[in-house]
N, CA and C atoms as a LAMMPS dump frame, in Angstrom:
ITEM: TIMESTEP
0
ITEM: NUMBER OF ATOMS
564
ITEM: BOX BOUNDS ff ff ff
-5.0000000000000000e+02 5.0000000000000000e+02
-5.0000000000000000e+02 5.0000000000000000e+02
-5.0000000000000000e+02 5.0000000000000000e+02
ITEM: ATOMS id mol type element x y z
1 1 1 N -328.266 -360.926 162.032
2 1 2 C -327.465 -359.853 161.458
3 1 3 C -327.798 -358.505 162.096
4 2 1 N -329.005 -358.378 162.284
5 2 2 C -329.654 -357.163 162.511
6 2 3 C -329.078 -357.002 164.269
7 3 1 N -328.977 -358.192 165.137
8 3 2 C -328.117 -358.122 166.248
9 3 3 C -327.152 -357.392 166.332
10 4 1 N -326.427 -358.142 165.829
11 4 2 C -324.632 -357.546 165.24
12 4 3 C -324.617 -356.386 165.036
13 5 1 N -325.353 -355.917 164.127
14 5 2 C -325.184 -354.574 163.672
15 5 3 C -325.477 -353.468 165.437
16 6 1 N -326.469 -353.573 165.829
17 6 2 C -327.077 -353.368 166.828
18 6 3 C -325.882 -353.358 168.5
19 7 1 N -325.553 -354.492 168.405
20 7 2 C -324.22 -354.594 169.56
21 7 3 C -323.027 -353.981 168.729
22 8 1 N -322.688 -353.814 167.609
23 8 2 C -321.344 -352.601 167.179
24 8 3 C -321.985 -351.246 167.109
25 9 1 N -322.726 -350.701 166.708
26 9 2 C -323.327 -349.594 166.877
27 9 3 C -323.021 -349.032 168.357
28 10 1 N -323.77 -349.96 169.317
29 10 2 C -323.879 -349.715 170.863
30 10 3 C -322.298 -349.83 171.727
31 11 1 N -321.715 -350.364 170.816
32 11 2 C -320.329 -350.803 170.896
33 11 3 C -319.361 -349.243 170.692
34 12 1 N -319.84 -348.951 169.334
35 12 2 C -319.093 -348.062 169.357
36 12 3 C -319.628 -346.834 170
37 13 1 N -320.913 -346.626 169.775
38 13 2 C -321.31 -345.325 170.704
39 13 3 C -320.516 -345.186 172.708
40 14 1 N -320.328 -346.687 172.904
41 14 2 C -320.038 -346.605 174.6
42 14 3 C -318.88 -346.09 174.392
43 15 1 N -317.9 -346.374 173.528
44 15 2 C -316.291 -345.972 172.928
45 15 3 C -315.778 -344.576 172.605
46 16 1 N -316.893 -344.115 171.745
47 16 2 C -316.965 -342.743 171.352
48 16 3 C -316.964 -341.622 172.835
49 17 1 N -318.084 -342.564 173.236
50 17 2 C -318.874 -341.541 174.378
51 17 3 C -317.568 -341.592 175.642
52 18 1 N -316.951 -342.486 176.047
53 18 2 C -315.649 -343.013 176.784
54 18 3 C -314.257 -342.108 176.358
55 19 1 N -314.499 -341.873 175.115
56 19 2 C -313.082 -341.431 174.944
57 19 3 C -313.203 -339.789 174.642
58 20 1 N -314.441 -339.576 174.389
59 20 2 C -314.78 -338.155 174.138
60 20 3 C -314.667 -337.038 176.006
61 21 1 N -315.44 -337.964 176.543
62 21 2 C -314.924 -337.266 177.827
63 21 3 C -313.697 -337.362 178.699
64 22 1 N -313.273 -335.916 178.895
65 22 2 C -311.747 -336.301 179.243
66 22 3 C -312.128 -335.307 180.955
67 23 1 N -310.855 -335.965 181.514
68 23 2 C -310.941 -335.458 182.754
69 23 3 C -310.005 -334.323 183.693
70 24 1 N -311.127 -333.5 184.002
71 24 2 C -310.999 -332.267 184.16
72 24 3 C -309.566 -331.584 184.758
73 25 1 N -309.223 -332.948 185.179
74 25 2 C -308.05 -332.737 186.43
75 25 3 C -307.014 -332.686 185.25
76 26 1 N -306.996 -333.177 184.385
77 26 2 C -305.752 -333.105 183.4
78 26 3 C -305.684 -332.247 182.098
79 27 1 N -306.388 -331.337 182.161
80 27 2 C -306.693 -329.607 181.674
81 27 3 C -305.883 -328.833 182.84
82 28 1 N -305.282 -327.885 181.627
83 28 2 C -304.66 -326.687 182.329
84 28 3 C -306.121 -325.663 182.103
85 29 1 N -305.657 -324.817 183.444
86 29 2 C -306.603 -323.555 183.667
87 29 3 C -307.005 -322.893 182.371
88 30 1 N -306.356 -322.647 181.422
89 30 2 C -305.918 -321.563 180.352
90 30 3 C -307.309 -322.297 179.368
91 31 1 N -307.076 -323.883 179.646
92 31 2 C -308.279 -324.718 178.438
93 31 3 C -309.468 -324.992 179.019
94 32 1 N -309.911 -324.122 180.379
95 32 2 C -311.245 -324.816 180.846
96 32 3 C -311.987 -323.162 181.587
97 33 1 N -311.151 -321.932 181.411
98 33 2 C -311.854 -320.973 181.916
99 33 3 C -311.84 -320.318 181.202
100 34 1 N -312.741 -319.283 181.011
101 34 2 C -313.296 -318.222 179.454
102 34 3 C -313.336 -316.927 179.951
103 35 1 N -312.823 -316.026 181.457
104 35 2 C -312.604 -314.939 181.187
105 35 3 C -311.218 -314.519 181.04
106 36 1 N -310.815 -313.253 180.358
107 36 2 C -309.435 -312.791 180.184
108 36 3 C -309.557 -311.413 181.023
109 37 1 N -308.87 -311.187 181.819
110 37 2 C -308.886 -309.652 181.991
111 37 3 C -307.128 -309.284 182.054
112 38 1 N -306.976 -308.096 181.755
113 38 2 C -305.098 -307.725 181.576
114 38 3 C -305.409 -306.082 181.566
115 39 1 N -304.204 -305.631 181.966
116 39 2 C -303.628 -304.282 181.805
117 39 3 C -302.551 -304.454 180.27
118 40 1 N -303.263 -302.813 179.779
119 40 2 C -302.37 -303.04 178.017
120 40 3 C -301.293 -301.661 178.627
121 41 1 N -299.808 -302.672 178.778
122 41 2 C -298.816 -301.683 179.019
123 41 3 C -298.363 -299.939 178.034
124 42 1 N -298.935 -300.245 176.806
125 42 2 C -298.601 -299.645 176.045
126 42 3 C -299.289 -298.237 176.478
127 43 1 N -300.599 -297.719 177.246
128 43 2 C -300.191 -296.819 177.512
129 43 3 C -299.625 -295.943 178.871
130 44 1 N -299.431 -296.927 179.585
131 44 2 C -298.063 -296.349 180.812
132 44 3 C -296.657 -295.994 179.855
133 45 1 N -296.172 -296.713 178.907
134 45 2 C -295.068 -296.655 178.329
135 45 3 C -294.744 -295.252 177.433
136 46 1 N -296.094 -295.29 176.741
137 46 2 C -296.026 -294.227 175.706
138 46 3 C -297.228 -293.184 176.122
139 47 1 N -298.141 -293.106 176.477
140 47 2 C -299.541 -292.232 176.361
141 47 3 C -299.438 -291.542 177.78
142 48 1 N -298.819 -292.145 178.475
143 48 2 C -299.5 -291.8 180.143
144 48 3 C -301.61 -291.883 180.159
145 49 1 N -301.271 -292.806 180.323
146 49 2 C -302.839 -293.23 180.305
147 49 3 C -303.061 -294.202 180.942
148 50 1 N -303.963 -295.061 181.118
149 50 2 C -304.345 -296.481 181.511
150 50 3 C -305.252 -297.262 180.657
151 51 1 N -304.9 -298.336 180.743
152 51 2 C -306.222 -298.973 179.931
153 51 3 C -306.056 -300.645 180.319
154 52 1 N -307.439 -300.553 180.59
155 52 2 C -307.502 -302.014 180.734
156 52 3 C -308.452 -303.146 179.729
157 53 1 N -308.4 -304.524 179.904
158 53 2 C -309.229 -305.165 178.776
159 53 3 C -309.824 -306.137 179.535
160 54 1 N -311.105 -306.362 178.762
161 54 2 C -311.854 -307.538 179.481
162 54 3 C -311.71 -308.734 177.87
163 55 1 N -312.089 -309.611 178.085
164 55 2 C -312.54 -310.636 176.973
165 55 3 C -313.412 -312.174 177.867
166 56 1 N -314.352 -312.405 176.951
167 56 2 C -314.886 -313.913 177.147
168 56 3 C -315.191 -314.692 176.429
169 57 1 N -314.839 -315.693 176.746
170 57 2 C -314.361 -317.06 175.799
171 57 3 C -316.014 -317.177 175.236
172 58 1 N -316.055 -317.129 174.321
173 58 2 C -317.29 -318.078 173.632
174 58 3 C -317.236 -319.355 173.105
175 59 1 N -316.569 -319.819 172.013
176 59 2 C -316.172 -320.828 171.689
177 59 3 C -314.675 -320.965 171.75
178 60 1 N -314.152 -322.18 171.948
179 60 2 C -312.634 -322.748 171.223
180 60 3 C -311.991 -321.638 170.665
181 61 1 N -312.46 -320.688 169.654
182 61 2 C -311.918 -319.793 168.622
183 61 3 C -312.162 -318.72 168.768
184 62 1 N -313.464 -318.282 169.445
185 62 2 C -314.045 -316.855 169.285
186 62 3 C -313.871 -316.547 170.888
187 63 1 N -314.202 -314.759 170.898
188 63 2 C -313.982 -314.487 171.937
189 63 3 C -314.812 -313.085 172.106
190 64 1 N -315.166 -312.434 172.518
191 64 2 C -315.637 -310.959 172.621
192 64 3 C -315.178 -310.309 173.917
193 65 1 N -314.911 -308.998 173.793
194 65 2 C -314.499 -307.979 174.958
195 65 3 C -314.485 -306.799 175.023
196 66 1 N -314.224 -306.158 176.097
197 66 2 C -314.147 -304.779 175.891
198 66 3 C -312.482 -304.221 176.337
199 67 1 N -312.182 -302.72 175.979
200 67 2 C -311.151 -302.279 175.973
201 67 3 C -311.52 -300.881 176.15
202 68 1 N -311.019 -300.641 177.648
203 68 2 C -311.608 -299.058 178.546
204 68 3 C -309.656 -298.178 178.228
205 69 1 N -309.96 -297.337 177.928
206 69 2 C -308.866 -296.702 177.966
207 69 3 C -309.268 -295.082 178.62
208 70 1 N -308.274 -294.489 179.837
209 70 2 C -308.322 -292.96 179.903
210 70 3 C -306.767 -292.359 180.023
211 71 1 N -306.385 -291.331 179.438
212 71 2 C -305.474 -290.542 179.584
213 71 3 C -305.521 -289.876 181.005
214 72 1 N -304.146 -290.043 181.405
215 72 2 C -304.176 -288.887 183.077
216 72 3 C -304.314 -287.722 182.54
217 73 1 N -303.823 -287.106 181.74
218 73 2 C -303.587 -285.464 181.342
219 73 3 C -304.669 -285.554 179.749
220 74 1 N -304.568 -284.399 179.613
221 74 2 C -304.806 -283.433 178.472
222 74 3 C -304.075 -284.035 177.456
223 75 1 N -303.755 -284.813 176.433
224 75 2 C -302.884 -285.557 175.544
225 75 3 C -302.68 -285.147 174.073
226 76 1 N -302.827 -283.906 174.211
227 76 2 C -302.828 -283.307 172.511
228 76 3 C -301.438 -283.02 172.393
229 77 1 N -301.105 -283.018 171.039
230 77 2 C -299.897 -282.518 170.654
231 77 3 C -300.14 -281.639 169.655
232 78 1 N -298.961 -280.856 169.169
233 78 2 C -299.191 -279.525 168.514
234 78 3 C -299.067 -279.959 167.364
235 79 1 N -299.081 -280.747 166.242
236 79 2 C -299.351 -280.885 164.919
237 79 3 C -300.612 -281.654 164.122
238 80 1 N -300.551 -281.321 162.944
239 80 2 C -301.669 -281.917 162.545
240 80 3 C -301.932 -283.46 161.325
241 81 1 N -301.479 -283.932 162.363
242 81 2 C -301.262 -285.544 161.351
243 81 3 C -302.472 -286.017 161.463
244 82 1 N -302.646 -286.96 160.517
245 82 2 C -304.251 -287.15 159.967
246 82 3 C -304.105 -288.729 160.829
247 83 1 N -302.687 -289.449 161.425
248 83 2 C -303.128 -290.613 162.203
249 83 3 C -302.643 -290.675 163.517
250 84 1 N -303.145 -291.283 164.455
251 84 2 C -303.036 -290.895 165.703
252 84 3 C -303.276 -292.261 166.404
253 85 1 N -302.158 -291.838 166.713
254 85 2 C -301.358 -293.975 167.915
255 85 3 C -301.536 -293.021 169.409
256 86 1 N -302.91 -293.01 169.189
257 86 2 C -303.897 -292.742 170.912
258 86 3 C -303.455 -291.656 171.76
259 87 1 N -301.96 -290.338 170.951
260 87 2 C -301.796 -289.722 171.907
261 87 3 C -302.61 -288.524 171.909
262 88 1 N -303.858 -288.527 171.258
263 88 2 C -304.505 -287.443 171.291
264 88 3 C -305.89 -287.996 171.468
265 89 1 N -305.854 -288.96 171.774
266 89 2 C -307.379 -289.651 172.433
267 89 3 C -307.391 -289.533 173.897
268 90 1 N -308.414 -288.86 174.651
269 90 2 C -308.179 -288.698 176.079
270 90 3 C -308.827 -289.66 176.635
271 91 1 N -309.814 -290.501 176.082
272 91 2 C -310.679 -291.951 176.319
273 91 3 C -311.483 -292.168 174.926
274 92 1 N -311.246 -293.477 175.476
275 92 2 C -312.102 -294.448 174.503
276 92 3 C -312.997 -295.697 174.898
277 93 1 N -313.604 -295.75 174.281
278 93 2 C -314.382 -298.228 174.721
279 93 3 C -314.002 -298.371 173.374
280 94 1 N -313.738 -299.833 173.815
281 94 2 C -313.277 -300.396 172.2
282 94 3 C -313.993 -301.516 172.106
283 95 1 N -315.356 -301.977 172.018
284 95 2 C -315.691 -303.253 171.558
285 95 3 C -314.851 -304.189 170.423
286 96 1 N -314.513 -305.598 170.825
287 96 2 C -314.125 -306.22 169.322
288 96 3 C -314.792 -307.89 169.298
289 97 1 N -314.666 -308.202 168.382
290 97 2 C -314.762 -309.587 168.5
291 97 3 C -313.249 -310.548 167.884
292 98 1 N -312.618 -311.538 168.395
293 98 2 C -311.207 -311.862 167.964
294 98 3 C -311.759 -313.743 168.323
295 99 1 N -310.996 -313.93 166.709
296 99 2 C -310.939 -315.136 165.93
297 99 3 C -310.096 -316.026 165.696
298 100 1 N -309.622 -317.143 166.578
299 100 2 C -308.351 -317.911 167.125
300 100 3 C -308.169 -318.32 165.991
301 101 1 N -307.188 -317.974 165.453
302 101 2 C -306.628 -319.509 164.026
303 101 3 C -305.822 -320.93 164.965
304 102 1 N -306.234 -321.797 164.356
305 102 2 C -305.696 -322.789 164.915
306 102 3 C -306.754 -323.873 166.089
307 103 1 N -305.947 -325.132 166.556
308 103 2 C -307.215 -325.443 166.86
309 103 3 C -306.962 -325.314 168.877
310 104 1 N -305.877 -324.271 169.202
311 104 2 C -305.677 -324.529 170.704
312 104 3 C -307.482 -323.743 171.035
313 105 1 N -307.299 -323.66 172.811
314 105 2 C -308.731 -322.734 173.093
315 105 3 C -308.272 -321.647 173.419
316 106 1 N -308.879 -320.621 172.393
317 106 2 C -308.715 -319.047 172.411
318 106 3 C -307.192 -318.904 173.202
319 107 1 N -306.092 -318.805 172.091
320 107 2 C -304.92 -318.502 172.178
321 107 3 C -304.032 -318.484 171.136
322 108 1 N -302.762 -317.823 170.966
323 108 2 C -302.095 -317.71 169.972
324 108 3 C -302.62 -316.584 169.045
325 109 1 N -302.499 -317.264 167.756
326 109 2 C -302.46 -315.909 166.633
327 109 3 C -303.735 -315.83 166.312
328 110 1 N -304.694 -314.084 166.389
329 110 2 C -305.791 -313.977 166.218
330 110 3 C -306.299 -312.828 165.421
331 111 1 N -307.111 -312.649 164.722
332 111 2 C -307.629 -311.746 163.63
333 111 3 C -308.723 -311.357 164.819
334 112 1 N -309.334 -309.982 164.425
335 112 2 C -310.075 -309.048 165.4
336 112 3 C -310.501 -307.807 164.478
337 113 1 N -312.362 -308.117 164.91
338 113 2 C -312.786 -306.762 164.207
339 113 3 C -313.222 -305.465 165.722
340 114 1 N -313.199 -304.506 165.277
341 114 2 C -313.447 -303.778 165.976
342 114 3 C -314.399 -302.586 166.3
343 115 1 N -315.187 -301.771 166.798
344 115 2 C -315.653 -300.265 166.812
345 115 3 C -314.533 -299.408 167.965
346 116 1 N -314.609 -298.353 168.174
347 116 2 C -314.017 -297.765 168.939
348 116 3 C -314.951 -296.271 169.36
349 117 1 N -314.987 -295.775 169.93
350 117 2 C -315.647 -294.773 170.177
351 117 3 C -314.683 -293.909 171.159
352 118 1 N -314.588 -292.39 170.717
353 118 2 C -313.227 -292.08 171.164
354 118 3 C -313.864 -290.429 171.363
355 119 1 N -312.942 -290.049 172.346
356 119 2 C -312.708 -288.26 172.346
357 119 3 C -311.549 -288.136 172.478
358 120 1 N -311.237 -286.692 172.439
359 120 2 C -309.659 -285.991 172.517
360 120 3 C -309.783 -284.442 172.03
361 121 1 N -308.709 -284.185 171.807
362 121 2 C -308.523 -282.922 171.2
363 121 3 C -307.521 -282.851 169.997
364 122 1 N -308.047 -282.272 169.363
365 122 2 C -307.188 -281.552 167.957
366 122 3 C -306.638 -280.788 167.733
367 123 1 N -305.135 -280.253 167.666
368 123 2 C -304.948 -279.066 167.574
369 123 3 C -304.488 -278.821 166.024
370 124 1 N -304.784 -277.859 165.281
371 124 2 C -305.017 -277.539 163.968
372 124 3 C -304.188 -276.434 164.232
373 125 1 N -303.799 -276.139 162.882
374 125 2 C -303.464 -274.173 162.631
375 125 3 C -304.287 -273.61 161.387
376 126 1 N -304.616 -272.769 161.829
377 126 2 C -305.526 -271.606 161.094
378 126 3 C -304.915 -271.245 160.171
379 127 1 N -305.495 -271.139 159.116
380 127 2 C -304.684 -270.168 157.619
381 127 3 C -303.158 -270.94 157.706
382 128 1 N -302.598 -271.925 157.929
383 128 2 C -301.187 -272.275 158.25
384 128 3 C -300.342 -270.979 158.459
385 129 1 N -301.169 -270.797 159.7
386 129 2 C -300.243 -269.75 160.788
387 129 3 C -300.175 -270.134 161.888
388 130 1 N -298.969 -269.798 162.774
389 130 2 C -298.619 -270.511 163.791
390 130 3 C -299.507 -270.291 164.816
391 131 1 N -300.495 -269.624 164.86
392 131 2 C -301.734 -270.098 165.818
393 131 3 C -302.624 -271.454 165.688
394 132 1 N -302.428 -271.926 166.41
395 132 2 C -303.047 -273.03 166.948
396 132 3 C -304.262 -273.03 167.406
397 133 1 N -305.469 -274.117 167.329
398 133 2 C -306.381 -273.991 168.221
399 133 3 C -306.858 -275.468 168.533
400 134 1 N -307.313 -275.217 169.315
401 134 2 C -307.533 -276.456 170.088
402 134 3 C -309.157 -276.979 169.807
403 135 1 N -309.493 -278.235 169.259
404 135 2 C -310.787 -278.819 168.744
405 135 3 C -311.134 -279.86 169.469
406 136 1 N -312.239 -279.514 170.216
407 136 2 C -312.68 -281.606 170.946
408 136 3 C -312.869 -282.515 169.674
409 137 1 N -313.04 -283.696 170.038
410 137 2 C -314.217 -284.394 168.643
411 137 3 C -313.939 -285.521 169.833
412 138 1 N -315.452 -286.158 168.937
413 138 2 C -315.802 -286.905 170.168
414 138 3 C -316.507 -287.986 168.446
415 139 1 N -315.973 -289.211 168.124
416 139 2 C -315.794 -290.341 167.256
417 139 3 C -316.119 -291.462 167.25
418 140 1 N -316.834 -291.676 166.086
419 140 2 C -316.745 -293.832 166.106
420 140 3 C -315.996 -294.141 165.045
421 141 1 N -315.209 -295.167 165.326
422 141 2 C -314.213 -296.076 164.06
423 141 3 C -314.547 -297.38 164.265
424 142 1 N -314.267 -298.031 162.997
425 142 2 C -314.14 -299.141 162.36
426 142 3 C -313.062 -299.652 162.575
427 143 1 N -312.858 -301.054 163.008
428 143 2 C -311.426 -301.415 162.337
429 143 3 C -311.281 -302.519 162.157
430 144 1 N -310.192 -302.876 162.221
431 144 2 C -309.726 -304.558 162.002
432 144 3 C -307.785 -304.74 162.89
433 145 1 N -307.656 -305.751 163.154
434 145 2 C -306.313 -306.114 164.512
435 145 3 C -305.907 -307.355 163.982
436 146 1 N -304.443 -307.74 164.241
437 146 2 C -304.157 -308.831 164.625
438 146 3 C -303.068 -308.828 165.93
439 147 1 N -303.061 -310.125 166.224
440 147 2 C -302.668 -310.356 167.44
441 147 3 C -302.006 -311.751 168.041
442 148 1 N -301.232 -311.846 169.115
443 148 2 C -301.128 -313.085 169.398
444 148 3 C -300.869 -313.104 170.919
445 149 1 N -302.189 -314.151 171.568
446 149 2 C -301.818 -314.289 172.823
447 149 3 C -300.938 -315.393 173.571
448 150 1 N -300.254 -315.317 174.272
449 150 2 C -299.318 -316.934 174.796
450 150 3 C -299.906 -316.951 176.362
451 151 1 N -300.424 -317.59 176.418
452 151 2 C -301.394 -318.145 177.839
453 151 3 C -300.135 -319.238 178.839
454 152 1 N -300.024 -319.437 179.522
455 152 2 C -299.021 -320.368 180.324
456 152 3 C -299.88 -320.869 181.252
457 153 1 N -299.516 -322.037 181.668
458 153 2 C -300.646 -323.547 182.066
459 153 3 C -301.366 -322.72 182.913
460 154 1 N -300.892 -321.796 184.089
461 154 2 C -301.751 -321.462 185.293
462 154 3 C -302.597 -320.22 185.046
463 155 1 N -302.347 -319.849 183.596
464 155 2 C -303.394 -318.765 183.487
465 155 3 C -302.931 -316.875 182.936
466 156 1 N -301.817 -317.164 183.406
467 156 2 C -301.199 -315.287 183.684
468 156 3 C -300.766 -315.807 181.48
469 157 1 N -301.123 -314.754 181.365
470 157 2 C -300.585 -313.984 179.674
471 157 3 C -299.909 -313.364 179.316
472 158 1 N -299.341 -313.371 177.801
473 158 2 C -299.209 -311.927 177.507
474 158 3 C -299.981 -312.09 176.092
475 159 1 N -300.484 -310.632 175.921
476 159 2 C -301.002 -310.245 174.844
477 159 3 C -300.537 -309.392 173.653
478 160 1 N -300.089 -309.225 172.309
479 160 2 C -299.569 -308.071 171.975
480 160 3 C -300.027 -308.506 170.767
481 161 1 N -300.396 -307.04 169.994
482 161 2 C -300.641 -307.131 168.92
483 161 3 C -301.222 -305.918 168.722
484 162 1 N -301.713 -305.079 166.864
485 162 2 C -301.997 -303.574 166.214
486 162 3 C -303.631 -303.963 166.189
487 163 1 N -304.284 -303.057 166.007
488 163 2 C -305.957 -302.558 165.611
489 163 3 C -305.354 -301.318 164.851
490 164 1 N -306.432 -301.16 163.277
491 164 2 C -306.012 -299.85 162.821
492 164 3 C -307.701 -299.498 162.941
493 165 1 N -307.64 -298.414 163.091
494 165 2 C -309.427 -298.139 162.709
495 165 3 C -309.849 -296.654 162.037
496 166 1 N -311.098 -296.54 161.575
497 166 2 C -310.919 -295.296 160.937
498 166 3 C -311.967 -294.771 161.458
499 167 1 N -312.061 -293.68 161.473
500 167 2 C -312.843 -292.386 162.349
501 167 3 C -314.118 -292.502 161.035
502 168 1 N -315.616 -292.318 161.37
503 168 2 C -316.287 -292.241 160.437
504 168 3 C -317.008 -291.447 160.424
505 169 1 N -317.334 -290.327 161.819
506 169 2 C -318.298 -289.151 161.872
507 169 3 C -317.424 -287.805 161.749
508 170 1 N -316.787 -287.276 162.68
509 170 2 C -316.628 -286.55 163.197
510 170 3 C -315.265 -285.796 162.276
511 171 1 N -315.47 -284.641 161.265
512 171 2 C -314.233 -284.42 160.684
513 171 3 C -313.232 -283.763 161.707
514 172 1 N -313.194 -283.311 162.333
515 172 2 C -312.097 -282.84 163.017
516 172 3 C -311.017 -283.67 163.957
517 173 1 N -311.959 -284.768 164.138
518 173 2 C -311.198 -286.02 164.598
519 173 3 C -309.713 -287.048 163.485
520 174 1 N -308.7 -287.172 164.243
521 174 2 C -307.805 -287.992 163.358
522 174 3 C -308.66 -288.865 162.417
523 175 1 N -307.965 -288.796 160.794
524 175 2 C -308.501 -289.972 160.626
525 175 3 C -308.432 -291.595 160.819
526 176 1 N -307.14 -292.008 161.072
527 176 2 C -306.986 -293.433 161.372
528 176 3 C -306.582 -293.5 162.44
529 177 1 N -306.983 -294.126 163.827
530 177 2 C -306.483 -294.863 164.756
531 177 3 C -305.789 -295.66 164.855
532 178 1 N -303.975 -295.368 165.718
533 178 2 C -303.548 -297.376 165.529
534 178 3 C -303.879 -297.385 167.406
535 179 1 N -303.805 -298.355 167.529
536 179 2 C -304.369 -298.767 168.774
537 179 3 C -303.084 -300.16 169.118
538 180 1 N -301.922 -299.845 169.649
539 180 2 C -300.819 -300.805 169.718
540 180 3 C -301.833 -301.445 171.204
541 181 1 N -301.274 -302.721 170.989
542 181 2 C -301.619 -303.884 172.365
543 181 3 C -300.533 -304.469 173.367
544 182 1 N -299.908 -304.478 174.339
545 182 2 C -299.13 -304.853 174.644
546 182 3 C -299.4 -305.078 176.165
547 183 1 N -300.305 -306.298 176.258
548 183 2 C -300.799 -306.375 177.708
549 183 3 C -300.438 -308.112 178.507
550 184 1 N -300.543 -307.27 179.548
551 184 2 C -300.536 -308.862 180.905
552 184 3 C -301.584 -308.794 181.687
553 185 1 N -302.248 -310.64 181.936
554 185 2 C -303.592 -310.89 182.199
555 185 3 C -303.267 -312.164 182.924
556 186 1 N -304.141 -312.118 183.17
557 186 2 C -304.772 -313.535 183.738
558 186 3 C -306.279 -314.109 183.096
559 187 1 N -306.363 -315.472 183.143
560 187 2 C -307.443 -316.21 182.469
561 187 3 C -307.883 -316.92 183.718
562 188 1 N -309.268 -316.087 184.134
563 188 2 C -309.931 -316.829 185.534
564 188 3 C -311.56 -317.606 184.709
């Protein structure tokens, strides 16, 4: 008896172990390489800025990266709204970490926490008189994103998706950040 048991055991471990490894040649690029790098269109479109993103695959689901953003110009505008979709951020790094739902590898729809660390300028009015003045602040925020990436077999992406975050030092700085995503990459 104690045989038997012994040759199905060994039986099934050769089976397990046989069917668990699959071969490499019949993976697309997108399921066997873990860096992402892309340009986020959103600010050529709207900011006049640049920004680019890195990410690396850790697991199936998780991912970590960074997100460099600089403005070409001076990017302030003359009012004083308390939220600010990056046109008054002249640079930033955006560390995040982003959390695949589902069981593809790191793709599709994803939840994302974030820091951001930011400068720019503020322009305020005094006594609410039409003088203006102009304030640096230089910021860390908090936040949280969602997102969804669509990867295609050979690798090239697109990415799009919001981060909101909130400013936590610096009062003269906006208080909420949105941080729109709207980028194309490749997965090397």
């Amino acid at each position: 008896m104690k045989k038997n048991l012994l040759l199905i055991a060994i039986l099934i471990f050769c089976v397990k172990s046989g069917l668990s490894q699959e071969d490499e040649s019949n993976l697309y690029k997108r399921d066997t390489q873990k860096n992402d790098i892309s340009i986020n269109l959103h600010p050529f479109l709207i900011t006049e800025g640049f920004s680019i993103n890195y990410d690396r695959v850790l697991k199936k689901d998780i991912s970590i990266g960074i997100n460099f953003f600089k403005a070409y110009d001076n990017q302030n505008t003359i009012d004083n709204r308390d939220i600010d979709i990056t046109s008054r951020t002249n640079f930033s790094i955006m560390p995040n970490i982003k959390y695949y739902v589902g069981k593809r590898f790191a793709r599709r729809f994803y939840v994302q926490g974030l820091a951001m660390i930011s400068s720019g300028t503020q322009t305020s009015f005094v006594n609410n008189n039409q003088t203006a003045q102009d304030i640096d602040f230089t910021d860390i925020a908090l936040g949280i994103g969602i997102g969804d990436k669509r990867i295609l077999k050979n690798g090239v992406f697109i990415d799009f998706g919001i981060a909101i975050a909130y400013n936590i030092i610096d009062k003269n700085s906006p208080d909420i950040l949105v941080h729109p995503n709207l980028s194309l990459g490749y997965r090397f």
